[in-house]
N, C-alpha and C positions, 0 to 999 in steps of 0.2 A: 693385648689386642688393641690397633689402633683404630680410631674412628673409620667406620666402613663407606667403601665409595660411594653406598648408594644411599638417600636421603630416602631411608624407611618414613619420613612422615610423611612423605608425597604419595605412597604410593595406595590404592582401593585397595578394603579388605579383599577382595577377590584375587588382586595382583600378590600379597602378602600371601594367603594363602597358597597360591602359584609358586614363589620362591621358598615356603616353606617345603613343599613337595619334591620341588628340582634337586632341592639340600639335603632331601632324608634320600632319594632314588640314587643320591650321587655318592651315598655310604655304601661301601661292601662290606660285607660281615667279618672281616677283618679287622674291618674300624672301629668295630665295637666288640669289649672285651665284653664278656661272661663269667663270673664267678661259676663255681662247679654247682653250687647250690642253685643257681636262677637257672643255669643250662639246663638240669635234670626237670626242673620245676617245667621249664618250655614245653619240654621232651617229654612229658610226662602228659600235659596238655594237650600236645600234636597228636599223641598218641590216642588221646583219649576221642579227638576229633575224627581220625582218622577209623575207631572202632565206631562210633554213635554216629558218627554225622553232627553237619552244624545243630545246636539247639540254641535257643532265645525268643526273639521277641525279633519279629522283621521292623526293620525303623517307619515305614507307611505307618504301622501300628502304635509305635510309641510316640510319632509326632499327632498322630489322629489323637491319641489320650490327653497329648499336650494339650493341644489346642483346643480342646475340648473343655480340659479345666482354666484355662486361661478363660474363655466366655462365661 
């Protein structure tokens, strides 16, 4: 891989993160191979999401604790 056109040290983390995003939207699931073992592990996942519902911790919540132990 040659040196890339674009001078990544110019650009704000926010523009970084912007082309980080364009570059993964711009992957189809084609592009990325799956072992039979991480597929089923996915799938097994999706699945389990798709019987419960999301579960965790909403991020409001875990940056409020953040910030909380950082004071």
């Amino acid at each position: 891989m040659g040196k890339p056109a674009l001078d990544l040290s110019k650009l704000t983390t926010d523009e970084k993160l912007e082309l980080i995003d364009d570059l993964w939207r711009s992957l189809s699931s084609d592009d990325l191979s799956l072992c039979s073992e991480l597929r089923a592990e996915l799938d097994r996942r999706l699945d389990r999401v798709e019987l419960e519902g999301p579960i965790g911790v909403p991020w409001e919540d875990v940056r409020a604790e953040m910030t909380t132990r950082e004071s």
